[in-house]
Structure formats: C-alpha cells, structure tokens
PyMOL Python script that loads the backbone (N, CA, C, O; Angstrom):
from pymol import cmd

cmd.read_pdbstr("""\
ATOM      1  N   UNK A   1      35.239 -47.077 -21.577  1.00  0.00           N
ATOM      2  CA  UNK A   1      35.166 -45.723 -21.095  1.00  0.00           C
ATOM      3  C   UNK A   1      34.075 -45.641 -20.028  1.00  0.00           C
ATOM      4  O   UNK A   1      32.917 -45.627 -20.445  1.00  0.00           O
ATOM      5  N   UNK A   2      34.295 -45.580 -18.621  1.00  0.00           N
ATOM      6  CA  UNK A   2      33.775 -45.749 -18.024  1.00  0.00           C
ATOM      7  C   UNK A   2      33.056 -43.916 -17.425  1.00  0.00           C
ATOM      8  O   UNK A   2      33.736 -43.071 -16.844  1.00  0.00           O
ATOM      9  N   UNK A   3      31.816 -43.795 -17.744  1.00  0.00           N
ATOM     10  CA  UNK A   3      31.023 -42.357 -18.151  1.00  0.00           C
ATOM     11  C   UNK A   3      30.301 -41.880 -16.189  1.00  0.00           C
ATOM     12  O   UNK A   3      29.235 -42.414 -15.882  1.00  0.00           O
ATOM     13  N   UNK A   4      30.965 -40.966 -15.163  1.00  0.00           N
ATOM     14  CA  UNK A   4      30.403 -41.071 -14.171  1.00  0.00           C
ATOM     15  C   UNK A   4      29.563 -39.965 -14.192  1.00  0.00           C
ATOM     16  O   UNK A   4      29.923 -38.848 -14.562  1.00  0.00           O
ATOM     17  N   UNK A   5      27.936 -40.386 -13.623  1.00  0.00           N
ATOM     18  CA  UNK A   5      27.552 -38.800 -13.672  1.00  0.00           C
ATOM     19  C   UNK A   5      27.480 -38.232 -12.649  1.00  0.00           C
ATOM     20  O   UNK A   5      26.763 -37.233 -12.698  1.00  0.00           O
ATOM     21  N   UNK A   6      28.124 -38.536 -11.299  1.00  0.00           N
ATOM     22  CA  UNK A   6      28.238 -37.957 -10.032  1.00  0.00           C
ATOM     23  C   UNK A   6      28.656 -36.417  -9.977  1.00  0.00           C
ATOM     24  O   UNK A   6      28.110 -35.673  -9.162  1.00  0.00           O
ATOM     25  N   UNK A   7      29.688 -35.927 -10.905  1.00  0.00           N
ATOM     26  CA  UNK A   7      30.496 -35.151 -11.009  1.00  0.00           C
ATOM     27  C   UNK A   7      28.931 -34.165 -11.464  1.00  0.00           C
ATOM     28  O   UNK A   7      28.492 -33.403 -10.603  1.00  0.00           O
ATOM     29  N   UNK A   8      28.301 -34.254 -12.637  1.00  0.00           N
ATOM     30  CA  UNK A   8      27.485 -33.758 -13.083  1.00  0.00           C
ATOM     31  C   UNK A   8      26.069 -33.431 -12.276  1.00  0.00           C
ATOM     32  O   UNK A   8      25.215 -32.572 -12.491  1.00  0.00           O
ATOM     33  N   UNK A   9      26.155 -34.354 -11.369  1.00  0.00           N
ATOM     34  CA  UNK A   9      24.879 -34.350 -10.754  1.00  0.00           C
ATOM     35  C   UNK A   9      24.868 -33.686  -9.429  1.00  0.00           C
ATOM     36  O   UNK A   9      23.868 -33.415  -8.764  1.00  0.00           O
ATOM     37  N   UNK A  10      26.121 -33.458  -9.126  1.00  0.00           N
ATOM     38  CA  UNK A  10      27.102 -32.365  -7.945  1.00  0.00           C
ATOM     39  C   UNK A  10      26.386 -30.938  -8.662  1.00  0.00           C
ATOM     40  O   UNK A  10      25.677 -30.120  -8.077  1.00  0.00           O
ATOM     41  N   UNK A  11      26.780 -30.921 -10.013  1.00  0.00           N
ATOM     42  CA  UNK A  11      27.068 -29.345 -10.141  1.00  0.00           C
ATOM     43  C   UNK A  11      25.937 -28.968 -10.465  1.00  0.00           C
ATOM     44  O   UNK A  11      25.674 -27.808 -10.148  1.00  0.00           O
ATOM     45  N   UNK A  12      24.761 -29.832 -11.262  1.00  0.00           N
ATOM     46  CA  UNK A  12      23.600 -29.669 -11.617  1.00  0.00           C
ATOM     47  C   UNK A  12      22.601 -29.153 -10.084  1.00  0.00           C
ATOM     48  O   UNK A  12      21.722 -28.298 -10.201  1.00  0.00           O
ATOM     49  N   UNK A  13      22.939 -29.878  -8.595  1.00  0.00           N
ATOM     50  CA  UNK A  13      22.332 -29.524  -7.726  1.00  0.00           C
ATOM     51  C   UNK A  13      22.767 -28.114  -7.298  1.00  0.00           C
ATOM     52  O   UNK A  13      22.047 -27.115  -7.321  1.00  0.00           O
ATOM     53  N   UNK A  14      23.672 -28.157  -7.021  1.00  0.00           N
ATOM     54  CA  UNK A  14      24.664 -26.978  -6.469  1.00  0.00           C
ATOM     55  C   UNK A  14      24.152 -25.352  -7.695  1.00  0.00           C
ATOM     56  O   UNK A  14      23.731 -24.283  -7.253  1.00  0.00           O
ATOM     57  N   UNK A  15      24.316 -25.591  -8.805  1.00  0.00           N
ATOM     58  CA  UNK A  15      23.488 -24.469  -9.707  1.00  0.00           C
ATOM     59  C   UNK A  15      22.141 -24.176  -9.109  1.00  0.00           C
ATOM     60  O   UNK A  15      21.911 -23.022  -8.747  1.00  0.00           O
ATOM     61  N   UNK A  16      20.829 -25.520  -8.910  1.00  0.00           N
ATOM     62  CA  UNK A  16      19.803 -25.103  -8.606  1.00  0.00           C
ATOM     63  C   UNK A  16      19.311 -24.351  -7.217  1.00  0.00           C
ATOM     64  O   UNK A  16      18.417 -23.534  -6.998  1.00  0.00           O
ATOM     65  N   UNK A  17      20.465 -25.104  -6.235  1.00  0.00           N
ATOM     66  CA  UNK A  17      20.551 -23.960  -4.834  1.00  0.00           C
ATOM     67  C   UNK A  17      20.927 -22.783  -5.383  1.00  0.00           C
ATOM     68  O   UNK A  17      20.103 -21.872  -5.312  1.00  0.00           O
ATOM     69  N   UNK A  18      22.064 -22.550  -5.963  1.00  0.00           N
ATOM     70  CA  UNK A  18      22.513 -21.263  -5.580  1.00  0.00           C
ATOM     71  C   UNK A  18      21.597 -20.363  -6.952  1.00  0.00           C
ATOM     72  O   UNK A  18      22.099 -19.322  -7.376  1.00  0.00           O
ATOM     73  N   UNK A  19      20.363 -20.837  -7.505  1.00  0.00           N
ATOM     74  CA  UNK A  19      19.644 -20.278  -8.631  1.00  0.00           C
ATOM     75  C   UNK A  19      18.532 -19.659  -7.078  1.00  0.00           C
ATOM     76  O   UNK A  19      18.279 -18.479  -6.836  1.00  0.00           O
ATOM     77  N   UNK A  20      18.128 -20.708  -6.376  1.00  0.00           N
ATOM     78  CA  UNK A  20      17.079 -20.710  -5.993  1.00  0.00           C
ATOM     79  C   UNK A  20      17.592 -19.787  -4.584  1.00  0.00           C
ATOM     80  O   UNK A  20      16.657 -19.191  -4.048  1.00  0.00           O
ATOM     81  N   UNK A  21      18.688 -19.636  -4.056  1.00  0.00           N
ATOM     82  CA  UNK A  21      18.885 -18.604  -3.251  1.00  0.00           C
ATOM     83  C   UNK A  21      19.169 -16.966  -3.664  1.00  0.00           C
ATOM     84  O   UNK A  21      19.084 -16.033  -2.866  1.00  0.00           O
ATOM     85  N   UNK A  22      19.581 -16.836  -5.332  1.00  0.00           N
ATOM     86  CA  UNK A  22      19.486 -15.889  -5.738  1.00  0.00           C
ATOM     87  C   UNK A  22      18.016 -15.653  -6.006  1.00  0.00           C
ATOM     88  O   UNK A  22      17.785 -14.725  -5.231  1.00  0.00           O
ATOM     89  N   UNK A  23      16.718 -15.961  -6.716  1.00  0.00           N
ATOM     90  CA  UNK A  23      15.449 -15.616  -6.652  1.00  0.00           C
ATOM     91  C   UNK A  23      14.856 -15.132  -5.487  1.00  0.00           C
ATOM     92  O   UNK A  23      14.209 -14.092  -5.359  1.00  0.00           O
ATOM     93  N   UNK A  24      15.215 -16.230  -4.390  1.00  0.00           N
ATOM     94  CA  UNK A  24      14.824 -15.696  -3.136  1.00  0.00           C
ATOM     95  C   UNK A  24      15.035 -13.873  -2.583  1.00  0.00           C
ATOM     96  O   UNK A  24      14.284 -12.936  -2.309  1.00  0.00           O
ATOM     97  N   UNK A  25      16.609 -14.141  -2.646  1.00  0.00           N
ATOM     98  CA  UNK A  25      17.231 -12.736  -2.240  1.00  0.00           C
ATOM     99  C   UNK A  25      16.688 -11.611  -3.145  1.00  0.00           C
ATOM    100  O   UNK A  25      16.889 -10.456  -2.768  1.00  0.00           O
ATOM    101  N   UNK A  26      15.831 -11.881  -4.628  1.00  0.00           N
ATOM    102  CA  UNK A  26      15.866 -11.153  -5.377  1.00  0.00           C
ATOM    103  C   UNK A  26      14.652 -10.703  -4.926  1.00  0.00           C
ATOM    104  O   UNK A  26      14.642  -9.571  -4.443  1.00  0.00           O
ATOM    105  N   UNK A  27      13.274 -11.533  -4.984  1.00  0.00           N
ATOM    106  CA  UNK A  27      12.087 -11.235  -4.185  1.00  0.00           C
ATOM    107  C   UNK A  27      12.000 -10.457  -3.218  1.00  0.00           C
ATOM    108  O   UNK A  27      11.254  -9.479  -3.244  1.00  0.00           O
ATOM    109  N   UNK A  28      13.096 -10.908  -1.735  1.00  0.00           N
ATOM    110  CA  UNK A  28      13.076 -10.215  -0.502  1.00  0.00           C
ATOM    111  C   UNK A  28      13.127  -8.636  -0.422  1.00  0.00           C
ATOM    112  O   UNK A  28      12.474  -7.834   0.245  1.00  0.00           O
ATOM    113  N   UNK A  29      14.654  -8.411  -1.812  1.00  0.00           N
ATOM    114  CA  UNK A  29      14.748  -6.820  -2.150  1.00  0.00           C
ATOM    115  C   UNK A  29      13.076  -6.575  -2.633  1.00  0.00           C
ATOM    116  O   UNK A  29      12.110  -6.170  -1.987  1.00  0.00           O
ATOM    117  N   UNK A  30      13.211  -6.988  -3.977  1.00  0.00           N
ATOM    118  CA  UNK A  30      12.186  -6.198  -4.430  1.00  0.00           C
ATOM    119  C   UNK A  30      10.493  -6.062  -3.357  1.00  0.00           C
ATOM    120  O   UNK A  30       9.640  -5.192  -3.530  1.00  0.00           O
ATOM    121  N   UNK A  31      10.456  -6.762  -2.708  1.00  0.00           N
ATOM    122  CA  UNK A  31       9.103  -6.430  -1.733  1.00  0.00           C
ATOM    123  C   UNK A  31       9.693  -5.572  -1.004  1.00  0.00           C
ATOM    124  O   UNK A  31       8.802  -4.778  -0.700  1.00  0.00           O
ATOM    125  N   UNK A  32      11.212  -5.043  -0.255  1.00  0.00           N
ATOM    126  CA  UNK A  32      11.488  -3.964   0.384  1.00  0.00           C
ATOM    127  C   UNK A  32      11.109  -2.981  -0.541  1.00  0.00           C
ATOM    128  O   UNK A  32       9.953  -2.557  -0.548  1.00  0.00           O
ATOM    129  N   UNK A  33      11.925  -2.594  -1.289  1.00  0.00           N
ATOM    130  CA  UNK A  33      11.464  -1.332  -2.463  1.00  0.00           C
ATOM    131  C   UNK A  33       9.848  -1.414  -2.737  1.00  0.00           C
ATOM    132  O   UNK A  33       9.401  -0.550  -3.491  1.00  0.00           O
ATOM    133  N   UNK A  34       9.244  -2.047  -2.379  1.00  0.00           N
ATOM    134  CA  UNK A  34       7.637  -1.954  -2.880  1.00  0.00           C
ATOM    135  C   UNK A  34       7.269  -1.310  -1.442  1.00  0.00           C
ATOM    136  O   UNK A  34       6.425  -0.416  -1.389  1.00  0.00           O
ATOM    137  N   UNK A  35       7.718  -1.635  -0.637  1.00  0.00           N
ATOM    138  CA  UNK A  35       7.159  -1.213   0.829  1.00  0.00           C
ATOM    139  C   UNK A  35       7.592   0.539   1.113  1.00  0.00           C
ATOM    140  O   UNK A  35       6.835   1.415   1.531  1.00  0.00           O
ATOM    141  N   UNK A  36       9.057   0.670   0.726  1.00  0.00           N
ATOM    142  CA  UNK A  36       9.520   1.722   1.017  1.00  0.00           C
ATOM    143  C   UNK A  36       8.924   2.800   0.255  1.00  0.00           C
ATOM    144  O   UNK A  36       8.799   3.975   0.598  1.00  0.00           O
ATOM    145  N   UNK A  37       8.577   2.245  -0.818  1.00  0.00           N
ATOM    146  CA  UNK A  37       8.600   3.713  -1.671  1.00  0.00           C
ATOM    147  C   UNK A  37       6.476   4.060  -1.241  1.00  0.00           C
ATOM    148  O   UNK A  37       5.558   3.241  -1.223  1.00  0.00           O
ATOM    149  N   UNK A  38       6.462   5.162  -1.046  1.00  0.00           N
ATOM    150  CA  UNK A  38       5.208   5.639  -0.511  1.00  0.00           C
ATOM    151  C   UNK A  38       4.023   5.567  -1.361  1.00  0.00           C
ATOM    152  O   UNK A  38       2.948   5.778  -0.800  1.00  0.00           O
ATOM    153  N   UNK A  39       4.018   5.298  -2.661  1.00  0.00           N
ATOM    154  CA  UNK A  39       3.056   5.204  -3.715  1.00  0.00           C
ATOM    155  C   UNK A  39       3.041   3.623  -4.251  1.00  0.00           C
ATOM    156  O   UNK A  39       3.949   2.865  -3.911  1.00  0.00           O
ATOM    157  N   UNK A  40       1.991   3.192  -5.080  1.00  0.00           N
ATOM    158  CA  UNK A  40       1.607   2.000  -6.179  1.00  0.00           C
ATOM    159  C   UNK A  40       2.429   2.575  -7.174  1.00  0.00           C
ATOM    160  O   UNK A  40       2.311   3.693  -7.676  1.00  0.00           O
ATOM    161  N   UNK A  41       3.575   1.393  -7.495  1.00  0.00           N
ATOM    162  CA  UNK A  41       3.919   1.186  -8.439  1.00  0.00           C
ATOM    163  C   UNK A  41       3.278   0.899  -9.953  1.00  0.00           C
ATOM    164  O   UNK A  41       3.159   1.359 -11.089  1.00  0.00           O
ATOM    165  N   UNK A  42       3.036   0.045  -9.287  1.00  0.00           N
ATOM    166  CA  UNK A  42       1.675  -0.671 -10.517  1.00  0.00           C
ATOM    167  C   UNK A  42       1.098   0.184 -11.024  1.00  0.00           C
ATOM    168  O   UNK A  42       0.985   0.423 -12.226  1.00  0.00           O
ATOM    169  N   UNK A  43       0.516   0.933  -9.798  1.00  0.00           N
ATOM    170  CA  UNK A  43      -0.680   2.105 -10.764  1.00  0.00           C
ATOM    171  C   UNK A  43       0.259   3.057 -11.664  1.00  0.00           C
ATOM    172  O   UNK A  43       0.009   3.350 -12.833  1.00  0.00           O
ATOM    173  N   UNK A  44       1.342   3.476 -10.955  1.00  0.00           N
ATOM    174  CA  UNK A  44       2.071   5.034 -11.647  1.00  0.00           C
ATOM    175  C   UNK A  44       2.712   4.391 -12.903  1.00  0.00           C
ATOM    176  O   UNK A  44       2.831   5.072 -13.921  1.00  0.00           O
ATOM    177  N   UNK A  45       3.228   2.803 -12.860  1.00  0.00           N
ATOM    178  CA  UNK A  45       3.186   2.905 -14.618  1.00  0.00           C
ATOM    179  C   UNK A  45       2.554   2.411 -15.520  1.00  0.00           C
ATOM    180  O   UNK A  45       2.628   2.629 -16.729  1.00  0.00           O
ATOM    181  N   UNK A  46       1.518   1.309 -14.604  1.00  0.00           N
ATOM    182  CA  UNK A  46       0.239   1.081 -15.670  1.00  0.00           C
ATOM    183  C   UNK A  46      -0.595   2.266 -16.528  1.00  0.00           C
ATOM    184  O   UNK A  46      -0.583   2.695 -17.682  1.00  0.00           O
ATOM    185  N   UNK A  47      -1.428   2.579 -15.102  1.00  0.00           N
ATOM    186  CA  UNK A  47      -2.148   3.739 -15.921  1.00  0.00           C
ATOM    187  C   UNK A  47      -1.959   5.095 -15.564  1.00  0.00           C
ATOM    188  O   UNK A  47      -2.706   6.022 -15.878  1.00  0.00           O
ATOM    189  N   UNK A  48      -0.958   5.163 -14.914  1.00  0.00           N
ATOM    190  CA  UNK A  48      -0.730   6.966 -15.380  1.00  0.00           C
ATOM    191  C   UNK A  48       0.545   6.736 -16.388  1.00  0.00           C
ATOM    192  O   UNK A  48       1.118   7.747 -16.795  1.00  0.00           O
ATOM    193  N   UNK A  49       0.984   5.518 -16.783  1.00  0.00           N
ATOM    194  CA  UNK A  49       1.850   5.626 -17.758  1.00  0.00           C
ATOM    195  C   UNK A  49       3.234   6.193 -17.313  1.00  0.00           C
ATOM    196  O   UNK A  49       3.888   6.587 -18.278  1.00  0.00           O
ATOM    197  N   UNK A  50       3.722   6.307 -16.363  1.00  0.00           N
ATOM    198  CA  UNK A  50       4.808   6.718 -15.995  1.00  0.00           C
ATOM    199  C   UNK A  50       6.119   6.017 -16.357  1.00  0.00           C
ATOM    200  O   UNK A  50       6.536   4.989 -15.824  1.00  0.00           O
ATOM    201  N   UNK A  51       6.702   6.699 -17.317  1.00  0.00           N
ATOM    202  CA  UNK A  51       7.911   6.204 -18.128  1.00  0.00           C
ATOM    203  C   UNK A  51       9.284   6.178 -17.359  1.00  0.00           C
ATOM    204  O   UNK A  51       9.966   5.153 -17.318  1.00  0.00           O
ATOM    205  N   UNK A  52       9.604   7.191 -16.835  1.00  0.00           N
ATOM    206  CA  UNK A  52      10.612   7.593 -15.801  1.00  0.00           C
ATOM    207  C   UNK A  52      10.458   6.298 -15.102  1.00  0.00           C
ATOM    208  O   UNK A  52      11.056   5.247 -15.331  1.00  0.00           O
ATOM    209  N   UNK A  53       9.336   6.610 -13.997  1.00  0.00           N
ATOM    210  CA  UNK A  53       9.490   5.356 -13.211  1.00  0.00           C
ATOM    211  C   UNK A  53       9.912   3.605 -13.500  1.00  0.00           C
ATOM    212  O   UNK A  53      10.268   2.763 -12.676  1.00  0.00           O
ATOM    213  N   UNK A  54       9.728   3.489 -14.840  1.00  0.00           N
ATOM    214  CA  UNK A  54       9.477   2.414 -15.318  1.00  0.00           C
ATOM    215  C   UNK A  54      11.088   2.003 -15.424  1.00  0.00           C
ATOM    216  O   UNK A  54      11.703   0.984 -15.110  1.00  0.00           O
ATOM    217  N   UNK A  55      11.451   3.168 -15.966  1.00  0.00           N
ATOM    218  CA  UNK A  55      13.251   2.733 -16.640  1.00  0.00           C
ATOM    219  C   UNK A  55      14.146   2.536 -15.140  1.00  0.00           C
ATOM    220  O   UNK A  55      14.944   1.639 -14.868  1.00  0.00           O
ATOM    221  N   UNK A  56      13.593   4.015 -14.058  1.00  0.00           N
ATOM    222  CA  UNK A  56      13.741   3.341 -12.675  1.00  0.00           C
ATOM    223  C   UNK A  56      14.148   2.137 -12.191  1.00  0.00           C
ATOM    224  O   UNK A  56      15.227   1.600 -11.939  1.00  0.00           O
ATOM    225  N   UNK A  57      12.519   1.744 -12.103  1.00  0.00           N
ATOM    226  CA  UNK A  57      12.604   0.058 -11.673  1.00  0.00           C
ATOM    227  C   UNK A  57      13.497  -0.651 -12.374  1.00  0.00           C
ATOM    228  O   UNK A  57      14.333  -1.403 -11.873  1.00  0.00           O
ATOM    229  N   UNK A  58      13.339  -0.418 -13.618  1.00  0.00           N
ATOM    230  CA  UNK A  58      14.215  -1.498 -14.614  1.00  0.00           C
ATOM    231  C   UNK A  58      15.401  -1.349 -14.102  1.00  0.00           C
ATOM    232  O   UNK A  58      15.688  -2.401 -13.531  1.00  0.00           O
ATOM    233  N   UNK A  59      16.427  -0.412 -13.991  1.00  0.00           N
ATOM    234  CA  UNK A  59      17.197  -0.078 -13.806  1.00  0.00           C
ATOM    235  C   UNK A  59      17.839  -0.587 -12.342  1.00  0.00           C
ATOM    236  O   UNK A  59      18.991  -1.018 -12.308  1.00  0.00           O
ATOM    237  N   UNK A  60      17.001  -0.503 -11.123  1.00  0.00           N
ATOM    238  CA  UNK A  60      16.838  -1.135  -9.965  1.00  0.00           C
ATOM    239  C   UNK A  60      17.115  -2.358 -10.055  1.00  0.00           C
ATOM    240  O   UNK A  60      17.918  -2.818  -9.242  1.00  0.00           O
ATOM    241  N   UNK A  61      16.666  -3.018 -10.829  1.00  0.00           N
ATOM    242  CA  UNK A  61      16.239  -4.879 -10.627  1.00  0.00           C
ATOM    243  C   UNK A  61      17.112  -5.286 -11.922  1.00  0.00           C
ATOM    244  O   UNK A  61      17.172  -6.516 -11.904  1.00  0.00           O
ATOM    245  N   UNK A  62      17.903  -4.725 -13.176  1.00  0.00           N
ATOM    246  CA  UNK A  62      19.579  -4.498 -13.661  1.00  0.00           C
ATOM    247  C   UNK A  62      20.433  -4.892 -12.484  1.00  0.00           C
ATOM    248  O   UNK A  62      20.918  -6.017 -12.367  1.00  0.00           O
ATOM    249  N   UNK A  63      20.615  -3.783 -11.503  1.00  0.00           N
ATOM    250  CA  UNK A  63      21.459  -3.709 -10.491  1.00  0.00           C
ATOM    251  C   UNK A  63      21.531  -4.608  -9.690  1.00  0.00           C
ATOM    252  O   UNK A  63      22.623  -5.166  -9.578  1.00  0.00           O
ATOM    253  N   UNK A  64      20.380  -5.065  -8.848  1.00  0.00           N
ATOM    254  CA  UNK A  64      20.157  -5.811  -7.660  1.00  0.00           C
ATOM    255  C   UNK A  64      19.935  -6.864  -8.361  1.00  0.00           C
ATOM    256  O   UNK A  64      19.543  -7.636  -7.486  1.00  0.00           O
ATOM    257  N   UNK A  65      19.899  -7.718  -9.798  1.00  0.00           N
ATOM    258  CA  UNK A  65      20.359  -8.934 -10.135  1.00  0.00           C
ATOM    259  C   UNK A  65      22.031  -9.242 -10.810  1.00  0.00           C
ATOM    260  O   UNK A  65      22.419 -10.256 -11.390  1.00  0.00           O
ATOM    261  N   UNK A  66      22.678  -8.183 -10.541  1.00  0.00           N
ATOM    262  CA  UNK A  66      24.073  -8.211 -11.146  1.00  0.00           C
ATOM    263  C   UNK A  66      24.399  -7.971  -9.519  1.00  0.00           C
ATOM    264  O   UNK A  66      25.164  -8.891  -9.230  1.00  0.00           O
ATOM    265  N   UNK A  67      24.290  -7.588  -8.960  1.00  0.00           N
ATOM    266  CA  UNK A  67      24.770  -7.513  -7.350  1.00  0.00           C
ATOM    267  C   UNK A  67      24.708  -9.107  -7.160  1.00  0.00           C
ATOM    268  O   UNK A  67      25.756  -9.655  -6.816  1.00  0.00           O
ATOM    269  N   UNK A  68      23.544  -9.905  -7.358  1.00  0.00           N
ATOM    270  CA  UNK A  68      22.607 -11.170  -6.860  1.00  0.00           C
ATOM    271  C   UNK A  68      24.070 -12.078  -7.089  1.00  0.00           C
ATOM    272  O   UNK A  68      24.709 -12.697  -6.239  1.00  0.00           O
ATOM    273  N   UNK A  69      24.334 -11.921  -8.494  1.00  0.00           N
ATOM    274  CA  UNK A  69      24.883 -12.663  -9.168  1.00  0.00           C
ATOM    275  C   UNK A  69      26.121 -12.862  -9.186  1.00  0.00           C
ATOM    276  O   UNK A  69      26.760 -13.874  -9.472  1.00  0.00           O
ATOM    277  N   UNK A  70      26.517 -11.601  -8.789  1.00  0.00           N
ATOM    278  CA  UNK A  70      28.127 -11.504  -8.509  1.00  0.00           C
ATOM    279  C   UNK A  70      27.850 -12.134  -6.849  1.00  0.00           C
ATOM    280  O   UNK A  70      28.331 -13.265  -6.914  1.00  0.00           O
ATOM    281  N   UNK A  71      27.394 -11.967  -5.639  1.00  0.00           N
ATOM    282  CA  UNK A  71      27.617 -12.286  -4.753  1.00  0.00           C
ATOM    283  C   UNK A  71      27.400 -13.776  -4.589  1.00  0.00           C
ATOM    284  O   UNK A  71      27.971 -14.162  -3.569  1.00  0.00           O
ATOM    285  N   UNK A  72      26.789 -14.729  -5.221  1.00  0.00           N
ATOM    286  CA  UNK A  72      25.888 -15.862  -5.697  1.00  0.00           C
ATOM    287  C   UNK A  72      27.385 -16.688  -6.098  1.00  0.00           C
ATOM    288  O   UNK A  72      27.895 -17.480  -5.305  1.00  0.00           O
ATOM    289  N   UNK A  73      27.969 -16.384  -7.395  1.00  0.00           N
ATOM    290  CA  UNK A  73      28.447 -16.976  -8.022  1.00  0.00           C
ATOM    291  C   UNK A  73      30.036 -16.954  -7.447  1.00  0.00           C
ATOM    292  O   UNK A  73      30.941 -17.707  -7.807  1.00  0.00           O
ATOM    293  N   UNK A  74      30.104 -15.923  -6.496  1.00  0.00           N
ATOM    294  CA  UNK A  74      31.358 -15.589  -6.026  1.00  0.00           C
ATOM    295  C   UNK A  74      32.770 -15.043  -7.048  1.00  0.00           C
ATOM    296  O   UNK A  74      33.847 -14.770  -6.518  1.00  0.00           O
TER     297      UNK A  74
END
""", "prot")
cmd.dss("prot")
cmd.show_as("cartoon", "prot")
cmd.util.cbc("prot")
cmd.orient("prot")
C-alpha cells in the first residue's frame, strides 16, 4: 500500500493561506471600524461598562467572520 502525502500536504498548505488571508481581511475590517467610529472602544466597554456596545461589536465581528468565511472558502 503505497501511502502518498502530497495530496495532504497540498491541502494542509492551501488551508493555511486561505486561514491566513481570512485573519488578515479580518484585522483590516476591524481597524476600519476602530477608525470610523468617533469614540474608544476600549474605554466605553471597559470602564464605563457599556453592554450595548459590547453585544454590538460582538455582533459585528459574528458577521464580518461568517462574511470572511463564506467568501474564503467559496
């Protein structure tokens, strides 16, 4: 049984590009949204505790990694 790992070592690279071009794209958004929006994030849900905002973001970076992923994975 002759075992090739070419096949494997194709798809193993090809995953880590298209991992490492989705992080990228994911970064690029999220520093836009840090730029755009007129206030510190950081601060409004560290310490003013801002809950809203928080589920926001979450909610944001949900989206724009299911966008990532669908466009990524084709």
């Amino acid at each position: 049984m002759d075992l090739s790992l070419a096949p494997f070592v194709k798809t193993l690279v090809a995953s880590l590009v298209y991992c490492l071009i989705g992080i990228v794209m994911f970064a690029i958004s999220f520093v836009i949204i840090r730029m755009v929006t007129p206030f510190s994030i950081r601060k409004e849900i560290e310490e003013d505790q801002n809950t809203a905002l928080a589920v926001l973001i979450g909610s944001v970076i949900l989206g724009l990694s299911i966008i990532i992923a669908s466009a990524v994975g084709g």
